[in-house]
C-alpha positions in Angstrom: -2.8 7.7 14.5 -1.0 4.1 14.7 -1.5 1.1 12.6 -3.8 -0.8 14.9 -6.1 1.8 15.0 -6.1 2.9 11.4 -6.7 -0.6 10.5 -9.7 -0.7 13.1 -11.4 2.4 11.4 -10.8 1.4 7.7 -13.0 -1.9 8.3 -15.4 0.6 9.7 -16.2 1.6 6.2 -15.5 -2.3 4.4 -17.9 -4.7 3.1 -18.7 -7.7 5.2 -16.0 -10.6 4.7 -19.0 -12.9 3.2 -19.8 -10.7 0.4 -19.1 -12.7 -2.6 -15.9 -12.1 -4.3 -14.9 -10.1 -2.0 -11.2 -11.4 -1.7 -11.1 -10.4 -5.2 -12.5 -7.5 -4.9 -9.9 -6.3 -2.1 -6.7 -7.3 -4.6 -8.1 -6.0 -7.7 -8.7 -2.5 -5.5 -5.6 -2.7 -4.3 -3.9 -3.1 -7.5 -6.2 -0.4 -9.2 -5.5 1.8 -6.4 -1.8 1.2 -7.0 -2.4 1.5 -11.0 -3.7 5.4 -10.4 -0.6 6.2 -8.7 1.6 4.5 -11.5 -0.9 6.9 -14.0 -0.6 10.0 -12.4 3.2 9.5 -12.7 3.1 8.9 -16.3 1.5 12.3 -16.6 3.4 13.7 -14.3 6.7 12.6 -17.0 4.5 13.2 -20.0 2.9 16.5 -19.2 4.6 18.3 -17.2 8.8 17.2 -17.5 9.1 15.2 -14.6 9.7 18.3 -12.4 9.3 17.1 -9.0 8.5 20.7 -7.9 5.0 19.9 -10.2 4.0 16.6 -8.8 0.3 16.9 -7.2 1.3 15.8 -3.9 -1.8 16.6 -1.9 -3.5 14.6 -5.1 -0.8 11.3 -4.8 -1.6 11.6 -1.0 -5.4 10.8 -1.4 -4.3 8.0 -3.8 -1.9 6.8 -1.3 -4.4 7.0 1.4 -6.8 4.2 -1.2 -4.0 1.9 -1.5 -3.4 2.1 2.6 -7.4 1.2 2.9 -6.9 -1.6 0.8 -3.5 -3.1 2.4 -5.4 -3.0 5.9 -8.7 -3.9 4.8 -6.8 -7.2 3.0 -4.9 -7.6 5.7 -7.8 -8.0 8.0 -9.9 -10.3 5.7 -6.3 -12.5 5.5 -6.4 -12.3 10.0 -3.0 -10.2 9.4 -2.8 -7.3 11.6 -1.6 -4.3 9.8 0.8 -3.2 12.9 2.9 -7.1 12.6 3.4 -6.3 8.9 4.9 -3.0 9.7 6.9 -4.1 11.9 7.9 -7.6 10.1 8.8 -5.7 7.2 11.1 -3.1 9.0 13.2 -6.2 10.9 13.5 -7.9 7.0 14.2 -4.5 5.4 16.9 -3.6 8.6 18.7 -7.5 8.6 18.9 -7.3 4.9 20.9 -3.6 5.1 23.2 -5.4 8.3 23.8 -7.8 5.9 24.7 -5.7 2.9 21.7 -7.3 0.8 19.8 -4.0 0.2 20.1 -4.0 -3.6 19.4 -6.8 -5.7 16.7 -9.6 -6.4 14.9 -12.1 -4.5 12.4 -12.5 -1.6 14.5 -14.5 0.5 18.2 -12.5 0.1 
């Protein structure tokens, strides 16, 4: 499956851009989604030793698959296609590693 057409199916199942709140509602689930990760981590270090061989991976995968909903579902409500972001954020990521700029602070480096 590629970007475009994940995207396509994920509004499939999104409320109607007109709902009220609904911007909101997108970034807060999108943060929250993000915040369960973050959680199962901390439980991960707490309960269990932070033994990589015990992470719940098929468990952080369905989390991982909530925040991806809610990056293209956002995305679309913004008119940003999920594909341009993917690949905007590969040619940043690459020109920043040609340029030695990897590590460190800042949005603009």
């Amino acid at each position: 499956m590629d970007l475009v057409e994940y995207q396509r199916g994920a509004l499939r199942t999104a409320a109607p851009r007109d709902k009220k709140n609904e911007l909101l509602h997108l970034v807060l689930g999108l943060v929250g989604e993000s915040g369960e990760i973050a959680e199962k981590f901390k439980k991960w270090i707490r309960d269990l030793g932070s033994e990589e061989s015990r992470i719940d991976r098929a468990d952080i995968a369905k989390e991982l698959g909530d925040v991806l909903w809610y990056v293209a579902v956002l995305a679309d409500y913004l008119d940003l296609s999920l594909d341009d972001i993917a690949t905007a954020n590969l040619a940043k990521l690459a020109s920043r590693q040609n340029r030695g700029l990897l590590s460190g602070s800042g949005d603009n480096r």
